[in-house]
LUMNU-368595 format. One line per 10 residues: number of its first residue (from 1); for each residue x, y, z of N, C-alpha, C. Coordinates in steps of 0.02 Angstrom, whole numbers, plus 50000, padded with zeros to 5 digits. Atoms other than C-alpha are relative to their C-alpha. Layout:
NUM	X Y Z X Y Z X Y Z | ...
***
This chain:
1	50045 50057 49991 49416 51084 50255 50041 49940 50024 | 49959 50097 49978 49470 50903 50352 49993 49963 49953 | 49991 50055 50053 49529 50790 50249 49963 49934 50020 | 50031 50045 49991 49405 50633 50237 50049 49936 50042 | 49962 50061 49983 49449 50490 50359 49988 49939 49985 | 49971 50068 50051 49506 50326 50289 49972 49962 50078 | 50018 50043 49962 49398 50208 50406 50021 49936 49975 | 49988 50066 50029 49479 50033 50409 49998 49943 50072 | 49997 50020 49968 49440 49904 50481 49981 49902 49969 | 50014 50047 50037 49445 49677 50457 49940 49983 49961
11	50073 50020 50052 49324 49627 50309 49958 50056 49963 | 50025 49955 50023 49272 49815 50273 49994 50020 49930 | 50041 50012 50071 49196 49820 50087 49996 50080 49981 | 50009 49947 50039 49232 49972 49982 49995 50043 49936 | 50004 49966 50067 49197 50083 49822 50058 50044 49999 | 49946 49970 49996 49358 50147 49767 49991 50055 49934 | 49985 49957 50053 49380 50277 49632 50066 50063 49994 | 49958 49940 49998 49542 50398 49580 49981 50035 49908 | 49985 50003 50061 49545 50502 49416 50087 50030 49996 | 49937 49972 50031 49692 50563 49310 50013 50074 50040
21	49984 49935 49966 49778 50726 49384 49979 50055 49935 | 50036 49954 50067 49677 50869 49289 49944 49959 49936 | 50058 50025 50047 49547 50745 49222 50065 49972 49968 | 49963 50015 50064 49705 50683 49098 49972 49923 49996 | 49963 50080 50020 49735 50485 49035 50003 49977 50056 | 49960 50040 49970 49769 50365 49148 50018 49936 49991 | 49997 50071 50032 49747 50233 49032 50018 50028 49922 | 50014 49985 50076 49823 50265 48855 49977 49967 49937 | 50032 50054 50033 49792 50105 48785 50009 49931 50025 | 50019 50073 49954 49773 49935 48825 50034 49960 50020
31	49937 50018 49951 49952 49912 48874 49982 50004 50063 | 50013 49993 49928 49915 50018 49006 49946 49986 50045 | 50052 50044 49953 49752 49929 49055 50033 49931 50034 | 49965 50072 49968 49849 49775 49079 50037 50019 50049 | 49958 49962 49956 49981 49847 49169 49977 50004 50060 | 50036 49989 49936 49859 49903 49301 49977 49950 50028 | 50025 50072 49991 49758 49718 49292 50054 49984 50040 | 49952 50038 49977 49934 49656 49337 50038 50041 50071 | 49980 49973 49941 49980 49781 49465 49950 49998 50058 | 50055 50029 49934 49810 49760 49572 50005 49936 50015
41	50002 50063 49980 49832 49586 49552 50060 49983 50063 | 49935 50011 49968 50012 49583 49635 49973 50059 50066 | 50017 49971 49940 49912 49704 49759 49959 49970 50047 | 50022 50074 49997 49818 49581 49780 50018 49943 50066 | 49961 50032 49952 49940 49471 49841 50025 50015 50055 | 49981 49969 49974 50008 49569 49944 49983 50012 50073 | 50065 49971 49947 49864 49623 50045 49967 49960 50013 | 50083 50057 49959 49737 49460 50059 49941 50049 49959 | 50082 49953 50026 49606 49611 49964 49969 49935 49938 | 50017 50009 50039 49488 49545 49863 49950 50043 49969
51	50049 49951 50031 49391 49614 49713 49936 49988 49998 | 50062 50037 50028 49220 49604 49669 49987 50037 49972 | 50018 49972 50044 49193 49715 49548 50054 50072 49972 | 49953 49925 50042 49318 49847 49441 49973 49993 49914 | 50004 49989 50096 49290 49950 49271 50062 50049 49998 | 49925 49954 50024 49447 50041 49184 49959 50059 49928 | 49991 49956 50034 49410 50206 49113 50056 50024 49935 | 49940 49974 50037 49501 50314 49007 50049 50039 50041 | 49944 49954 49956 49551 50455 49140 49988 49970 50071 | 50020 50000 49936 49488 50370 49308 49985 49898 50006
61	50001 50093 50016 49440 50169 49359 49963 50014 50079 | 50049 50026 49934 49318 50100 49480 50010 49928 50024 | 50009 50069 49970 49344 49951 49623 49955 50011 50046 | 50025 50035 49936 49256 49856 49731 50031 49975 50020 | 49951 50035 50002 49348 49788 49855 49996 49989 50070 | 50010 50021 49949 49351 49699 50010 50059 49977 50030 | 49933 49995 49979 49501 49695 50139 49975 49976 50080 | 50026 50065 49942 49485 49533 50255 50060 50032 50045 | 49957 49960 49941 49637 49645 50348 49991 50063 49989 | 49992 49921 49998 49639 49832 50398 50047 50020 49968
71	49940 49973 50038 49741 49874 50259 49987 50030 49929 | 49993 49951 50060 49674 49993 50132 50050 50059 49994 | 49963 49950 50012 49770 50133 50161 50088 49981 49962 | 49921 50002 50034 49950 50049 50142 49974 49964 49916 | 50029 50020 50072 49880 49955 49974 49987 50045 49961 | 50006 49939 50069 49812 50098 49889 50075 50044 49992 | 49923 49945 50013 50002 50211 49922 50032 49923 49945 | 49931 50044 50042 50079 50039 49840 49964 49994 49944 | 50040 49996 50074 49939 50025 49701 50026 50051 49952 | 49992 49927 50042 49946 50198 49645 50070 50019 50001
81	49938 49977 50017 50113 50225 49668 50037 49957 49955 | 49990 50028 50051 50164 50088 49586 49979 49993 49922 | 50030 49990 50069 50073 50104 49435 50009 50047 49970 | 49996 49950 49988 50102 50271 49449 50105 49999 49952 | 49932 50028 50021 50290 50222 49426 50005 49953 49938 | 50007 50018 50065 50256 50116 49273 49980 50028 49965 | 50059 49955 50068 50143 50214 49172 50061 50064 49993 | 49945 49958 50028 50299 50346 49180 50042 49972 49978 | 49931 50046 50036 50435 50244 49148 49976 49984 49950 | 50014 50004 50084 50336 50196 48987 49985 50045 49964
91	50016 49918 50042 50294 50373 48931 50045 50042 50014 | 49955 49959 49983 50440 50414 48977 49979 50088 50030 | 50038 49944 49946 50355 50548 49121 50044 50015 50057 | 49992 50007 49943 50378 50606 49283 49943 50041 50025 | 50060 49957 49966 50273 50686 49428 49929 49964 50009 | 50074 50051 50011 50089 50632 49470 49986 49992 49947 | 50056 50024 50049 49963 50542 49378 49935 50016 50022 | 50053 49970 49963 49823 50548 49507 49965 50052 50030 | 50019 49937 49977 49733 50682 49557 49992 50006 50079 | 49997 49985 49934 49753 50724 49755 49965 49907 50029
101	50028 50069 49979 49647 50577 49853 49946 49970 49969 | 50052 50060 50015 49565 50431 49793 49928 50006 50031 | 50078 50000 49979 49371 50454 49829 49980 49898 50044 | 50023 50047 49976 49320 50305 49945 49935 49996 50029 | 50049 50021 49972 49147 50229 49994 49992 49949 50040 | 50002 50074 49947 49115 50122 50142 49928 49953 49993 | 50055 50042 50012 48994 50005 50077 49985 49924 50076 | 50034 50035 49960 48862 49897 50211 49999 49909 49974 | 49987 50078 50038 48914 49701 50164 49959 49951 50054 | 50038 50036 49978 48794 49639 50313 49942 50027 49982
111	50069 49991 50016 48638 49710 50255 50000 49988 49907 | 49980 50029 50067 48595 49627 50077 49971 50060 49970 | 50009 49941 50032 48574 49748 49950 50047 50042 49970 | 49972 49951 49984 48692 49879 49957 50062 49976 49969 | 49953 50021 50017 48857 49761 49877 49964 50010 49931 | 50025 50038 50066 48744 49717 49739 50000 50069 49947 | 50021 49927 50018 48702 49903 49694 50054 50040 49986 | 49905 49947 50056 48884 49968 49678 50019 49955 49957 | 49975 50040 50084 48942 49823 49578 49961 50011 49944 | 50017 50000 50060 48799 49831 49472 50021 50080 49959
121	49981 49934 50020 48840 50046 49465 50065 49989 49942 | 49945 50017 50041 49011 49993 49430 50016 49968 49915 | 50016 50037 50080 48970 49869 49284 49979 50026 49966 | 50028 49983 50051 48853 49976 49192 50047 50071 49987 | 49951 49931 50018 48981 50141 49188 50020 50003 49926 | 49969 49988 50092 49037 50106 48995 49931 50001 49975 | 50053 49986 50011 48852 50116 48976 49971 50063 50005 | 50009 49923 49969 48824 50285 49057 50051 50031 49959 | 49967 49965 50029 48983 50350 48974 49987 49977 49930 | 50011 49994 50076 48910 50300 48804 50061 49977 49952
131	49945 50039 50036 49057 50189 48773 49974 49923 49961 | 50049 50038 50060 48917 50075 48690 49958 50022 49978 | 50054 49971 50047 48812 50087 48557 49939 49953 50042 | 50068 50024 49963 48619 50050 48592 50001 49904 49991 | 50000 50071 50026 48631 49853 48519 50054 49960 50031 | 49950 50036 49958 48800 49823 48609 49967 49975 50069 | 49997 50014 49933 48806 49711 48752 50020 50010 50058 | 49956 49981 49952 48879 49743 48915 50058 49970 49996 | 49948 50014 49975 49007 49624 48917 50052 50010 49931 | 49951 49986 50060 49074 49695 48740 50046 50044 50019
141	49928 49938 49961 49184 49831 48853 50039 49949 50042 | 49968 50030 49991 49319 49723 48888 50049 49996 50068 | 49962 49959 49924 49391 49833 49052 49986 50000 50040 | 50044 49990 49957 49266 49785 49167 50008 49905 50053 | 49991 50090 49964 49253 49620 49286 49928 49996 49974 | 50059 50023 50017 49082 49609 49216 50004 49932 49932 | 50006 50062 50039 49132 49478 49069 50038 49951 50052 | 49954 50046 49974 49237 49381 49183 49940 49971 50048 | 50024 50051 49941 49082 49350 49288 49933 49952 49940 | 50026 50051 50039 49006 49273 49130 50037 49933 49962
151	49970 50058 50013 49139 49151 49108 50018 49949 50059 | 49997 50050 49960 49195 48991 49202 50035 50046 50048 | 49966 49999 49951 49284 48990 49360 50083 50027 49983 | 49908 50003 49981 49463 48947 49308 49995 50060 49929 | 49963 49952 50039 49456 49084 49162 49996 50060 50015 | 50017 49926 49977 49426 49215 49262 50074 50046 50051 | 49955 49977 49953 49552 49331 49361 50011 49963 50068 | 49996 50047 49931 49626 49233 49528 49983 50034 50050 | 49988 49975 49954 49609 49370 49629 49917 50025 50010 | 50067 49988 49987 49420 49413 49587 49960 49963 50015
161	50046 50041 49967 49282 49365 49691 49922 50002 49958 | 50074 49984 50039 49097 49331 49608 49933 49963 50042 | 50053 50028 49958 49016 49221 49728 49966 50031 50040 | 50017 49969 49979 48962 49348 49824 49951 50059 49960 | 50055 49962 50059 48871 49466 49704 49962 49967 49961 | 50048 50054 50037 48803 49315 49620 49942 49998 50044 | 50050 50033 49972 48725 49251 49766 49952 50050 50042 | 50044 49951 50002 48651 49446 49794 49946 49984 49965 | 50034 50003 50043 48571 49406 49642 49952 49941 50006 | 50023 50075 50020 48493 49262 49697 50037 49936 49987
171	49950 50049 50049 48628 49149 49614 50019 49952 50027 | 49968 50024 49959 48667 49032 49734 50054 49955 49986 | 49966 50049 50023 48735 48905 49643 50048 50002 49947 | 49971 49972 50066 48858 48960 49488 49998 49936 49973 | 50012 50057 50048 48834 48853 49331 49977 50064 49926 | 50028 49962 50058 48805 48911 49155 49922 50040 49988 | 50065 49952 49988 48624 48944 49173 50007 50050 50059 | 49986 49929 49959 48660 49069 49308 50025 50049 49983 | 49965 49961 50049 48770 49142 49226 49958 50044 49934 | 50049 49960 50041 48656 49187 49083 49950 50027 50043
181	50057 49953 49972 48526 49253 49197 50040 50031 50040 | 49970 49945 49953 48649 49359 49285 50009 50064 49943 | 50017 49954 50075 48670 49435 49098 49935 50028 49965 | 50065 49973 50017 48493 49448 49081 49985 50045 50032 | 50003 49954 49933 48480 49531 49230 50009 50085 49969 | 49977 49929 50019 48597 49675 49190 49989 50026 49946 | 50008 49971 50048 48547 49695 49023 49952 50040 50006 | 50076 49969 49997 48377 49734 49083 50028 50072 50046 | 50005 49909 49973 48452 49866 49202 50032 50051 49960 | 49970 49943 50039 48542 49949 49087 49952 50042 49980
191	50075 49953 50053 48358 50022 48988 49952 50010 50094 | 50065 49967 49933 48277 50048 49191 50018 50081 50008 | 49999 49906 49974 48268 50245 49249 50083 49996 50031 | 49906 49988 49959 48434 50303 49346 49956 49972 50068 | 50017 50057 49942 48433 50210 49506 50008 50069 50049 | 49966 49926 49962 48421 50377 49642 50037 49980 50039 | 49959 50016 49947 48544 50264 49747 50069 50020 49965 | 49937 50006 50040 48682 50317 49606 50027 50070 50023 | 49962 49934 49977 48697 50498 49689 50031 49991 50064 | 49959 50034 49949 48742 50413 49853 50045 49995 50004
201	49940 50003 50021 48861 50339 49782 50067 50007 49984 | 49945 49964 50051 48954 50462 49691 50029 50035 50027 | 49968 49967 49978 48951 50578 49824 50006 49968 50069 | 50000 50052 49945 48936 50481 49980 50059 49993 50031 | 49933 50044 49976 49077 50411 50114 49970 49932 50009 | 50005 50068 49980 48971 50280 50177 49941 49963 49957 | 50070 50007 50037 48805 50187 50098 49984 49914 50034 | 50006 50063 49966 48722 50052 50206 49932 50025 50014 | 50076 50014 49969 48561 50020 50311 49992 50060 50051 | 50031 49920 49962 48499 50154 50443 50052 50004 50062
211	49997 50011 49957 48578 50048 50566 50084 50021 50004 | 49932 50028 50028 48751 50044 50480 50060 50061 50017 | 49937 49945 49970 48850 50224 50548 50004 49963 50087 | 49992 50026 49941 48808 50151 50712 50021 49938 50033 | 49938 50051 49983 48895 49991 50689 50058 50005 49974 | 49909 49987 50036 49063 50071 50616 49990 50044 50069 | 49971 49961 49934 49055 50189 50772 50038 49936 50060 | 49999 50033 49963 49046 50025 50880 50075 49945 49991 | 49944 50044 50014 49191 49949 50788 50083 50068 50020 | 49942 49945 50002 49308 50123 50806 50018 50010 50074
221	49980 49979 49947 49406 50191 50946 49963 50054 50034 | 50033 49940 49961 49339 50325 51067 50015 50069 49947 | 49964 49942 50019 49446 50479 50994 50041 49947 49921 | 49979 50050 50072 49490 50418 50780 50037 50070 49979 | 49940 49975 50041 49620 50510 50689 50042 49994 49965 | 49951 50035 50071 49696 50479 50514 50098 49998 50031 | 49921 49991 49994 49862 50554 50588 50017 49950 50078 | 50000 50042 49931 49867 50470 50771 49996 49945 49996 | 50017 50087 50013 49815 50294 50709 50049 50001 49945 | 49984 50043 50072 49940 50280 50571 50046 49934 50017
231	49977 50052 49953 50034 50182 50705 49978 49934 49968 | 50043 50069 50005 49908 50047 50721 49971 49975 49928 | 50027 50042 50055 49848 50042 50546 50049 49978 49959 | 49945 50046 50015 50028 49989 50489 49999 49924 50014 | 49967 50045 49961 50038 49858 50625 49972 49932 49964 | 50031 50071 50028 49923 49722 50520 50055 49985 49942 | 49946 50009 50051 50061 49717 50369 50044 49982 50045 | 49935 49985 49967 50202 49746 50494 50010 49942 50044 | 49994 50065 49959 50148 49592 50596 50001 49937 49937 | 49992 50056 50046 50123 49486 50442 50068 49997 49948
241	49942 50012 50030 50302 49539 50378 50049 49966 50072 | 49945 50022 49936 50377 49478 50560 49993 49916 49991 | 50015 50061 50005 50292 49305 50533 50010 49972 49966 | 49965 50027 50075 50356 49274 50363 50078 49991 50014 | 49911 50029 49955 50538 49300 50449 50010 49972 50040 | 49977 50042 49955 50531 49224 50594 49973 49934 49978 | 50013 50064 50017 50444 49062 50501 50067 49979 49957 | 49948 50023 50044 50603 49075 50362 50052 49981 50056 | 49923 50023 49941 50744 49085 50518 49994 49936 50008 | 49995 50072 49974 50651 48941 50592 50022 49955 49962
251	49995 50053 50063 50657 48841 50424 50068 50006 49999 | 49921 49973 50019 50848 48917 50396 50035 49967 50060 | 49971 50027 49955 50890 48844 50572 50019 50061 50041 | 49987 49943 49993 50934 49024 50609 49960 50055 50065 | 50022 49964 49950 50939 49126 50777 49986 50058 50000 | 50031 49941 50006 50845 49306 50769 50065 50042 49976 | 49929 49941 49988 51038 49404 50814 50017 49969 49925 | 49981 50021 50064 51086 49296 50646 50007 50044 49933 | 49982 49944 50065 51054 49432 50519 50030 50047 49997 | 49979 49964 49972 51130 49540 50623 50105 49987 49966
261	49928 50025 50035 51316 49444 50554 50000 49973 49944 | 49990 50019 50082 51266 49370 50394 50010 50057 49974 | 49960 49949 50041 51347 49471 50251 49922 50037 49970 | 50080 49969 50003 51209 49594 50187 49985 49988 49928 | 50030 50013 50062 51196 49524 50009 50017 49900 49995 | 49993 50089 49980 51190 49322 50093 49928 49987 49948 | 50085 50006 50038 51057 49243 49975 49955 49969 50025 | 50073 50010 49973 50950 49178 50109 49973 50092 49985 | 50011 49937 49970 50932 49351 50159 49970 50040 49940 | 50054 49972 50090 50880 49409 49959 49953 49957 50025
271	50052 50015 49987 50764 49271 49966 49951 50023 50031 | 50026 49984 49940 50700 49330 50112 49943 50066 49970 | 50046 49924 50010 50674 49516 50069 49934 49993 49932 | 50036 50021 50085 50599 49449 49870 49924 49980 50030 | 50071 50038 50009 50455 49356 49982 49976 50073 50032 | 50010 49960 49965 50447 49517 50107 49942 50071 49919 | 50028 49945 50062 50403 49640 49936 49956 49951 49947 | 50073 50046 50034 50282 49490 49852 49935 50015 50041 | 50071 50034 49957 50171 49452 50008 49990 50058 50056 | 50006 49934 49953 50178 49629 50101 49983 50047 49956
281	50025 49927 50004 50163 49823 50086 50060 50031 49988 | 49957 49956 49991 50316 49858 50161 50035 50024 49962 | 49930 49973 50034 50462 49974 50115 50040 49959 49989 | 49928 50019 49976 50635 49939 50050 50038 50016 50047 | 49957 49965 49911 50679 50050 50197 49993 49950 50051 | 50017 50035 49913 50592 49944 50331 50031 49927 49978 | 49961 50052 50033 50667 49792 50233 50047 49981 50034 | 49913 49984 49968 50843 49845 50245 50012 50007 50037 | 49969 50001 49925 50834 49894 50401 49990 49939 50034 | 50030 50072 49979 50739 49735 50472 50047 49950 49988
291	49961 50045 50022 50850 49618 50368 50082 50005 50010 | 49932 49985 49995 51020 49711 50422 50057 50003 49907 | 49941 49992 50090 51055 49738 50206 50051 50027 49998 | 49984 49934 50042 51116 49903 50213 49941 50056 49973 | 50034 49970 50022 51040 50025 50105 49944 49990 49954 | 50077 50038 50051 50859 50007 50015 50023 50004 49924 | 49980 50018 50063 50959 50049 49857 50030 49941 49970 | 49945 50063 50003 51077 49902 49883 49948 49934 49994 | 50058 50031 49997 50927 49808 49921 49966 49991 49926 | 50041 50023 50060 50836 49847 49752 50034 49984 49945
301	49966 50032 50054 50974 49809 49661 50027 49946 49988 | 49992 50098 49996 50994 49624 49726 49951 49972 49985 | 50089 50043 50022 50814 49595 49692 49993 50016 49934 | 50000 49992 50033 50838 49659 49528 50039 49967 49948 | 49963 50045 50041 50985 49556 49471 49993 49919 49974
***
């Protein structure tokens, strides 16, 4: 069978889901929920993505997530692998965590509707998995962006978005009374029938309006290919790590051939790589080579000291 292709493209709005490899853990406890909080966030950065809606399982986790650049594919290898890489190093592990590929949905973000309907999916999941009792509230599951969109502004995650699913809801304006009727809202869907848009969903690639395969054709190339395009779907990271160096040289006073003779552990040149692995994707390989270090080991062990 072909392996599903990873359509990407600026501003494209998607339902993400991986579980554990063999159904296992991927959360053992609420270390490792944080852990993850803090590793999407720094993915986050990275990428320009924003969220609008995640819940944290026990073996699996659901985003929403919107990527104002063509850059899901390198984000999810640094998500998951990274986390991937913590969650062993603390269980002292090795080998996967995830199970083969991440399930993705290409959710319709110009036709209204259709955002509102996976986040709310998303939000009510500790509901469906009977991770509340009948009298609990929704926002008593603590793993979800659903309490964060019942609190203020500044106490909420930096990286999650709510204005947008609010103002699905109607909401236009955020303020405390909105806020409670955004809670009223969902409480009430929690006790409605199953929504039949939730099999869509689950099994689905795309979920939009009638019109909506025929404006992702109009945005794609003639001939599309996960392996043939991996070229071009680098090049949005790969141009925003060239612009971060050639703005530091300028600042540094510093002519392009320049890194080419500085010593390969000069501490512009750390600096340099420290902002390159904050505000990018890239490798320590493409780093090291780019920056004239040396080796990506030498590399992670100046950014480490």
């Amino acid at each position: 069978m072909a392996r599903q292709l990873r359509i990407q493209y600026e501003g494209a709005i998607y339902h993400l889901m991986s579980r554990g490899d063999r159904r296992e853990e991927i959360f053992r406890d609420d270390l490792d929920r944080r852990s993850f909080l803090e590793t999407l966030g720094t993915a986050c950065q990275k990428t320009g993505w924003q969220v609008h809606a995640y819940c944290l399982m026990s073996n699996h986790f659901h985003l929403v997530v919107e990527t104002p650049r063509a850059n899901l594919v390198e984000g999810m290898k640094w998500l998951l692998g990274t986390y991937t890489m913590r969650f062993n190093r603390r269980h002292k592990l090795s080998g996967h965590l995830f199970a083969g590929r991440y399930k993705s949905l290409l959710i319709d973000g110009a036709t209204p509707g259709y955002l509102r309907t996976v986040c709310d999916y998303v939000h009510l999941n500790p509901m469906r998995a009977r991770f509340l009792g009948k009298r609990e509230r929704l926002q008593k599951y603590r793993w979800s962006s659903y309490p964060s969109y019942l609190r203020g502004r500044q106490k909420r995650e930096h990286w999650l978005r709510c204005d947008r699913l609010l103002g699905e809801h109607g909401l236009r304006k955020e303020s405390r009374r909105s806020r409670l009727e955004f809670a009223r809202r969902m409480e009430h869907r929690r006790v409605e029938p199953n929504d039949p848009s939730s099999e869509r969903i689950r099994r689905g690639w795309s979920f939009g309006g009638q019109d909506f395969i025929a404006r992702l054709l109009d945005r794609l190339p003639g001939s599309v290919s996960e392996h043939h395009h991996a070229r071009e779907r680098n090049q949005t990271d790969q141009q925003k790590a060239e612009v971060i160096i050639l703005a530091r040289l300028k600042e540094l006073g510093w002519r392009k051939t320049e890194l080419a003779v500085r010593r390969k552990s000069d501490p512009h040149k750390i600096a340099l790589a420290r902002a390159l692995r904050s505000q990018t994707t890239m490798s320590l390989k493409w780093i090291a080579r780019r920056l004239e270090m040396g080796s990506w080991t030498h590399v992670s062990n100046l950014l480490h000291q």
